[in-house]
C-alpha positions in Angstrom: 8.4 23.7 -3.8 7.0 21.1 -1.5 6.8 17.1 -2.1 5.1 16.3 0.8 2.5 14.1 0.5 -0.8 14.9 2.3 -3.0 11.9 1.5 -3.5 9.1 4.8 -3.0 5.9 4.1 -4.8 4.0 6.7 -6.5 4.8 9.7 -6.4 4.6 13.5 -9.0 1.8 13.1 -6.9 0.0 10.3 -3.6 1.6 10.6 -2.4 0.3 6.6 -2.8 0.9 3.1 -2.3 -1.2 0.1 -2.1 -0.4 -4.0 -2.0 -2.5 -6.3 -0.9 -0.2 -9.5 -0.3 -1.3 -13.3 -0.5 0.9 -16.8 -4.2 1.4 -15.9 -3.9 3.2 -12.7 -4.3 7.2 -12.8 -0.7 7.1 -10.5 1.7 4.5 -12.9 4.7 7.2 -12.8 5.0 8.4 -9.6 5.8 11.8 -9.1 8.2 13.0 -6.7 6.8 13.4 -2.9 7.9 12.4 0.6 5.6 11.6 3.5 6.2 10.9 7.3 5.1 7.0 7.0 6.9 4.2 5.8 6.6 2.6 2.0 7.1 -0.6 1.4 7.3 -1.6 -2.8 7.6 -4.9 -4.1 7.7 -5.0 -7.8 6.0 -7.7 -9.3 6.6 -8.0 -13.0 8.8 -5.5 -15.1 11.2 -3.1 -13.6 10.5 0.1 -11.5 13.3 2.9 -11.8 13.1 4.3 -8.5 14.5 7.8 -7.4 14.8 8.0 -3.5 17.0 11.6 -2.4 18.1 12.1 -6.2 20.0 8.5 -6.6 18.4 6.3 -9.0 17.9 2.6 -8.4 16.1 -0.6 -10.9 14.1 -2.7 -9.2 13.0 -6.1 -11.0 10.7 -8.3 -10.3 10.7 -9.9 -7.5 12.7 -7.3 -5.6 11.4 -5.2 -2.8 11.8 -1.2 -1.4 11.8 0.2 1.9 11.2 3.3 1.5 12.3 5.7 4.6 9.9 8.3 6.3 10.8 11.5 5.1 12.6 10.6 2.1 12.2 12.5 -1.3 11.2 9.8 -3.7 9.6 8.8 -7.5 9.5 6.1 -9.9 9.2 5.6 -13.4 8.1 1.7 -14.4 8.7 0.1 -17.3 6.4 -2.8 -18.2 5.7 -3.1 -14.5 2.8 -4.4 -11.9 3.6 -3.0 -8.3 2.5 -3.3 -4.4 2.5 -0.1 -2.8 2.6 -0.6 1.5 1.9 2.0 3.8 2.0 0.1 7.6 0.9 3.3 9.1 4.1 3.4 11.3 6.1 6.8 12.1 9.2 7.4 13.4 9.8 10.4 15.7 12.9 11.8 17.1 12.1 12.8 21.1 15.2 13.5 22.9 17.9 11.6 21.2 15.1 8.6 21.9 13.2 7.4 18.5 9.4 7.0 20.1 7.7 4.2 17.8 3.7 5.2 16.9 0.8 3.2 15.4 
């Protein structure tokens, strides 16, 4: 089974994508998936039990995630408000050189 997240977040014209997500929004518990941008979570009341490769973390808030590209990930919030960031940033490996794009 694949995790991978097909959804853009952002565009060429605005490379960035920001979600702000409490008990109301359709995506509170995040299901597993992994994507090939950067995700940045700040948690902004309650906790957020966050799952990134099978290792659980709490965040509280105030605290903030990076999330990695490529990394299997899910959360499960308790209570919680949270940011979602995508800066529409990839890493790519080119000849033992990581190549930066925007």
């Amino acid at each position: 089974m694949s995790f991978k997240e097909v959804k853009l977040h952002g565009s060429e014209d605005f490379p960035f994508g920001l979600y702000l997500i409490d008990g109301n929004h359709p995506k509170y518990e995040m299901a597993f998936h992994w994507h090939t941008s950067v995700e940045m979570i700040r948690v902004m009341s309650g906790s957020l039990e966050i799952t990134l490769n099978n290792k659980k973390y709490e965040a509280k808030s105030g605290d903030v995630v990076f999330i990695n590209s490529e990394v299997v990930h899910g959360a499960t919030p308790t209570d919680c408000v949270y940011e979602s960031r995508f800066p529409f940033i990839i890493f790519k490996k080119r000849q033992q050189v990581l190549e930066f794009v925007y």
